[in-house]
KEPAZA-955272 format. One record per residue (C-alpha): residue number from 1; chain; y, x, z. Coordinates in steps of 0.5 Angstrom, whole numbers. Layout:
BEGIN
   resi   chain       Y       X       Z
    NUM       A       Y       X       Z
...
END
This chain:
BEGIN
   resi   chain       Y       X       Z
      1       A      38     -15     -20
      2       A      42      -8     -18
      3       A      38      -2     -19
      4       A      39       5     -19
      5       A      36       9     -23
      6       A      35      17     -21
      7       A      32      22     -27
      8       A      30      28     -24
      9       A      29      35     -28
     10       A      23      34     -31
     11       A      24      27     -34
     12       A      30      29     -38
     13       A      27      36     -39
     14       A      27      35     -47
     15       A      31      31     -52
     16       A      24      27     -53
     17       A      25      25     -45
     18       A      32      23     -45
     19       A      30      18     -51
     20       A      25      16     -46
     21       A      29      14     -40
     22       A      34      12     -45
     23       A      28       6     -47
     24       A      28       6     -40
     25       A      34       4     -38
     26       A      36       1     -45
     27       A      30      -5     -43
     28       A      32      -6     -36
     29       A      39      -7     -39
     30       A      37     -12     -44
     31       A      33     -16     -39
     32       A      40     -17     -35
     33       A      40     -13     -29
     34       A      45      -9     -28
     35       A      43       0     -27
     36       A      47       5     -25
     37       A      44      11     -27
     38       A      43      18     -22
     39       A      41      26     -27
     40       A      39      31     -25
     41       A      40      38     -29
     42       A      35      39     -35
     43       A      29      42     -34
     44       A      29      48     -29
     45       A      37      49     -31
     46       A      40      50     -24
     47       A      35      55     -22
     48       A      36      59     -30
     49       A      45      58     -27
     50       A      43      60     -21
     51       A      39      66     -22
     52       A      44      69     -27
     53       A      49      69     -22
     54       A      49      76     -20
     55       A      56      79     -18
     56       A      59      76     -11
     57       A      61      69     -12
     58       A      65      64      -7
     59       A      61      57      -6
     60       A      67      54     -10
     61       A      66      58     -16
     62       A      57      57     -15
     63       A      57      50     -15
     64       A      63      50     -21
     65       A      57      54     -24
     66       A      52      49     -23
     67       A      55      44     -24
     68       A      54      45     -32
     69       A      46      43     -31
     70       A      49      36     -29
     71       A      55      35     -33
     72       A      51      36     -39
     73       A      45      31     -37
     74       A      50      26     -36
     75       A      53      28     -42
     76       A      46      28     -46
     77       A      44      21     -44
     78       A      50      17     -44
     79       A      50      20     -52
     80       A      42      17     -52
     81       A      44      10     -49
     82       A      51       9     -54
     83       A      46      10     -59
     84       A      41       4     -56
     85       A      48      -1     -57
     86       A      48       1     -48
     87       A      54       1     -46
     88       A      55       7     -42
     89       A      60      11     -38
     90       A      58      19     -36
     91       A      62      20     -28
     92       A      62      27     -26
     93       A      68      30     -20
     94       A      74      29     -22
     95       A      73      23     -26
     96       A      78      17     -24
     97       A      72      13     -20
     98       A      68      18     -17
     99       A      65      17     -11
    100       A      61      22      -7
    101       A      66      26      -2
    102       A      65      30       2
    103       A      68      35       7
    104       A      70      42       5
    105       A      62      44       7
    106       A      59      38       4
    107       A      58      34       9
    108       A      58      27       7
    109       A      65      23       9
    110       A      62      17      10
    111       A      68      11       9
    112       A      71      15       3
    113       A      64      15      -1
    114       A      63       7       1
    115       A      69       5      -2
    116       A      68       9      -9
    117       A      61       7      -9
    118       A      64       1      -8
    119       A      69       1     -14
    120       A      64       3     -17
    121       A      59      -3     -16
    122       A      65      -8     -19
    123       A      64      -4     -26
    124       A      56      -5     -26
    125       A      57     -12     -29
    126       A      59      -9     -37
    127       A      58      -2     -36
    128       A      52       3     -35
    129       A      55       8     -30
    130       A      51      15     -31
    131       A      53      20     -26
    132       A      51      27     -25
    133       A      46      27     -18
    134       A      47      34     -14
    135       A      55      34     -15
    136       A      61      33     -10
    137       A      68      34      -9
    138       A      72      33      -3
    139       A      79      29      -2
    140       A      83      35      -5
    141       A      78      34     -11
    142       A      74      41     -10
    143       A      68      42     -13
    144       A      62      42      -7
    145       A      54      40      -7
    146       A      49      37      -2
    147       A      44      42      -2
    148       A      37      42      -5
    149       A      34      36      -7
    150       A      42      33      -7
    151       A      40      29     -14
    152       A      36      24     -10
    153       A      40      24      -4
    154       A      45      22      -8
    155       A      41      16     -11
    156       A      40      14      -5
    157       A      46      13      -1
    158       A      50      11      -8
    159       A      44       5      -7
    160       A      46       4       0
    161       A      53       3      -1
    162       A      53       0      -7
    163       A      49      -5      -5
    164       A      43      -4     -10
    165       A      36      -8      -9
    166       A      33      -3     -10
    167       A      33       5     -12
    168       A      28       7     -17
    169       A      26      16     -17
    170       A      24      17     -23
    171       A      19      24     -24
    172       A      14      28     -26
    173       A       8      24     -21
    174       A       6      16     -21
    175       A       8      16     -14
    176       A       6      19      -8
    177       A      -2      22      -8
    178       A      -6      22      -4
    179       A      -7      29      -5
    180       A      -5      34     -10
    181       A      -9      32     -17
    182       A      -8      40     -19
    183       A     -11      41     -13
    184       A     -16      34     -11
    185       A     -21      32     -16
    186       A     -21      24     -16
    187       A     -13      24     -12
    188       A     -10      17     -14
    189       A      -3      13     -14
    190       A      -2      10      -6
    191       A       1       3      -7
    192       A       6       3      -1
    193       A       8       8       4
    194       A      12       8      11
    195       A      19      12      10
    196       A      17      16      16
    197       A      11      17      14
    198       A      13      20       7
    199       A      19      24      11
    200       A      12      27      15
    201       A      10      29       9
    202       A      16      32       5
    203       A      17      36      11
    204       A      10      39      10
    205       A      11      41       3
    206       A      10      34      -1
    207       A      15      34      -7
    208       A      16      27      -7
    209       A      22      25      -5
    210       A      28      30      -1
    211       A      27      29       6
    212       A      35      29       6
    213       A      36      22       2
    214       A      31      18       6
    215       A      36      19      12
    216       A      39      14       7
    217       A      34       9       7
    218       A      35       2      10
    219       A      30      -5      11
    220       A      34      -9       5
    221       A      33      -4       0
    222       A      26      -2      -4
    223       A      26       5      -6
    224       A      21       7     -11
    225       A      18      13     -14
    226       A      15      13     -21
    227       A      12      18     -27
    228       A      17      18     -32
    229       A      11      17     -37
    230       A      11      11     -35
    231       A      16       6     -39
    232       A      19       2     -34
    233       A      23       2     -30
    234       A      22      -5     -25
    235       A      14      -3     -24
    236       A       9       1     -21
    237       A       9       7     -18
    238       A      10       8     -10
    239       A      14       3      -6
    240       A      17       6       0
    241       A      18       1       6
    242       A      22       1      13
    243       A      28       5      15
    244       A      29      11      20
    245       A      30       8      27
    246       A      33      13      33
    247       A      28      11      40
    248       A      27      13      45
    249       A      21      11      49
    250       A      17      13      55
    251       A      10      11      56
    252       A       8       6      61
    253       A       2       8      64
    254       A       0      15      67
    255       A      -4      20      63
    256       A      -9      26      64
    257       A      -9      31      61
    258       A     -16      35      60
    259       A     -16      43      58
    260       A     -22      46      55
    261       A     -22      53      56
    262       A     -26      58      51
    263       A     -24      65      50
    264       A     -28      63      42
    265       A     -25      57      40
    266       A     -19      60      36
    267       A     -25      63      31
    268       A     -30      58      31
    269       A     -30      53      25
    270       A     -31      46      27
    271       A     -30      45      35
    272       A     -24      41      36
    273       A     -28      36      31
    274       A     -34      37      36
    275       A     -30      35      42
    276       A     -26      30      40
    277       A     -32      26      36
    278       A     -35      27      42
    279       A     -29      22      47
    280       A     -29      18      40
    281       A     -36      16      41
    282       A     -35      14      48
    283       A     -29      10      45
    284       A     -23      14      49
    285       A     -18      15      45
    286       A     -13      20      45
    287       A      -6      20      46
    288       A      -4      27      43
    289       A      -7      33      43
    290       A      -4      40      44
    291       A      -7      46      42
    292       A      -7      55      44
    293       A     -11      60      41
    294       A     -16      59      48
    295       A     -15      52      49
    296       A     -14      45      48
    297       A     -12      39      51
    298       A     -12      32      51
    299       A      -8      27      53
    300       A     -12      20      56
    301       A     -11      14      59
    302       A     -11      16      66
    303       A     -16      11      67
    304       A     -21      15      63
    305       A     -20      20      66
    306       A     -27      21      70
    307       A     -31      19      64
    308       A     -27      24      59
    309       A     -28      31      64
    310       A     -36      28      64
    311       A     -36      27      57
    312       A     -32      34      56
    313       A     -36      38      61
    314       A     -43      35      57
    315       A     -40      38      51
    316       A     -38      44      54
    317       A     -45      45      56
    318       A     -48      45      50
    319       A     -42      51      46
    320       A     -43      57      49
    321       A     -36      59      46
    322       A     -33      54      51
    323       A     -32      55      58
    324       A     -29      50      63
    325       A     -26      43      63
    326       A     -20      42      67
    327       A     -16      36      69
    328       A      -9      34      71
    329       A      -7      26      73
    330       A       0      24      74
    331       A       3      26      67
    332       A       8      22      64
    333       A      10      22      57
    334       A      17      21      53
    335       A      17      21      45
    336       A      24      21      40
    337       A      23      19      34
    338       A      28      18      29
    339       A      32      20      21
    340       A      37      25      25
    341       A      31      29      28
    342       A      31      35      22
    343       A      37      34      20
    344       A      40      36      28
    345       A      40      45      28
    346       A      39      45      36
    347       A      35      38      38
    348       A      31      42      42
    349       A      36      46      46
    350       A      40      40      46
    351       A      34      36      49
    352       A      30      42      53
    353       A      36      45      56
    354       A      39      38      60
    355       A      32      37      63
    356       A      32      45      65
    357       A      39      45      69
    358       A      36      38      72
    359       A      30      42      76
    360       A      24      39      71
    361       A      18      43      69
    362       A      16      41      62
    363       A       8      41      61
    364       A       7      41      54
    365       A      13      39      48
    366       A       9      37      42
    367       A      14      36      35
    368       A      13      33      29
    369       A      18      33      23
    370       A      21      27      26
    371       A      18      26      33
    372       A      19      29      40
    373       A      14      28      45
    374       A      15      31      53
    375       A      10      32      57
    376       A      13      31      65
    377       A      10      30      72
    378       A      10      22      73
    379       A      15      23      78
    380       A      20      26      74
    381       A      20      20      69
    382       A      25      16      70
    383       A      30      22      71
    384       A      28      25      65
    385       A      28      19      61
    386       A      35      17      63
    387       A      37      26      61
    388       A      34      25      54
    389       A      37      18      54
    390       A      44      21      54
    391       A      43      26      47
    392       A      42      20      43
END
């Protein structure tokens, strides 16, 4: 099996921890797959280099800079695996076969990085290739980065363009939580976990995995996370399952939307769950759900709509800090849903303007980190599905 192995800051944050993830790596050698190995800069070294850079330096100058944390990691560990009879090289920019390029403001160039990661995959059958994570160079050989969390980008694109059978992010948790065990007493390890749903997460604040890296995820390779105390490269931890895939789809039945007004609701714990216990009760699901500081509105099933605004209207009955319940049919839905969304500056203006100059009233725009959903009237559908359609 071809691994890639990615050490973040933390698991190589002193020399007992580079002695461990060269045991690591050493036994998964040792039982005849082929690693290739992604480092980060020791410990909180990129931040120590960055914060003494006080003076005007330009962006060549600062990535040189910090390029010390990882030239020195690879070093370190490359040291440890010799020591262990391991084979190894280190591979930093500027090495005869380095791989990640990119252009001058560090966006990848994708078919030169494919052909180096690809030499570089014909030297893993006698050779350990550790490589410096976070680091780039353009064809002319300047130094650039890829950013924050740029070491596991690295980790993941190499295992992409390599062809690796799996990516293994090793770190400072047992895989993704279920909450922040700092944080939530009983918090435990979950097993699996959709790329998109971990890429929601890590937009929202999750340091599992960079956001920028899942972009590289594909359906043939696995991507793993695991806690660096834990031994073995090959098992346990998180597997992150699926791939990242641009759609464009509209709903095919109409919807209503209900509005509940309230002058309160914005200071009132616990009304939306009283609202929306009350449509589960009464089995009507909900299709989205958008809210303002003296109201909130649901999106059903047109077909429910009747019985929602009399389940609703009960409940508002019943709260004094509500006052009315309003009901619009015809709307349609179209949701864009796809890796590129957070990575695009101005998806929104891209998507909103077109519809605009077209004459179209939105209703409502609800976003998540990688989805889009846009509300139009049921007339409008077709034309708007054909407008979002053109920016994708």
């Amino acid at each position: 099996m071809r691994v890639v192995a990615k050490f973040g800051g933390t698991s190589l944050g002193s020399g007992d921890r580079i002695e461990r993830a060269a045991d690591s790596i050493a036994k998964a050698v040792e039982q005849g797959h082929e690693i290739a190995v992604v480092a980060s800069a020791m410990g909180d070294t990129t931040d120590d280099l960055l914060s003494e850079i006080t003076f005007n330096a330009d962006e060549s100058d600062q990535a040189e800079i910090v390029s010390m944390g990882e030239r020195t990691s690879v070093r370190m560990l490359k040291a440890a695996l010799a020591s262990r009879g391991v084979n190894a090289m280190f591979i930093e920019p500027g090495h005869e076969l380095w791989p990640v390029i990119t252009d001058e403001r560090g966006e990848v160039i994708v078919e030169e990085t494919k052909k180096w990661a690809s030499k570089l995959a014909d030297k893993m059958d006698n050779v350990v290739p550790v490589i410096t994570g976070f680091l780039a160079q353009t064809k002319d050989g300047n130094m650039t980065t890829l950013g924050r969390g740029g070491s596991d980008t690295t980790a993941v694109m190499l295992g992409k363009y390599m062809n690796a059978d799996e990516v293994v992010i090793v770190t400072d948790v047992e895989g993704v939580m279920t909450g922040d065990p700092t944080v939530v007493e009983g918090a435990r390890n979950v097993g699996e976990i959709t790329v998109d749903e971990l890429r929601n997460l890590s937009f929202r604040g999750a340091e599992v995995v960079a956001p920028s890296a899942l972009a590289y995820k594909d359906d043939r390779m696995d991507v793993r996370v695991t806690h660096y105390q834990h031994g073995d490269l090959l098992t346990g931890g998180t597997r992150i399952e699926g791939e990242f895939r641009s759609l464009v789809d509209m709903r095919e039945d109409p919807l209503a939307c209900l509005t509940i007004a309230g002058r309160a609701i914005r200071n009132t714990p616990g009304i939306l769950q009283r609202v929306s216990t009350a449509l589960g009760d009464h089995d009507i699901n909900v299709d989205a759900v958008a809210s303002g500081m003296d109201s909130i509105t649901f999106y059903i099933d047109e077909s429910l709509a009747a019985e929602a605004e009399d389940v609703l209207h009960s409940t508002i009955v019943d709260l004094d800090q509500l006052s009315s319940v309003t009901v619009d049919k015809d709307v349609a839905v179209i949701r864009i849903t796809g890796g590129e969304l957070p990575n695009r500056p101005g998806i929104l203006q891209d998507v909103i303007a077109p519809i605009a100059d077209a004459r179209i009233n939105i209703h409502d725009l609800i976003t998540s980190a990688t989805s889009i959903a846009i509300f139009i009237d049921w007339d409008d559908r077709e034309e708007t599905l054909e407008i979002v359609q053109s920016q994708f």
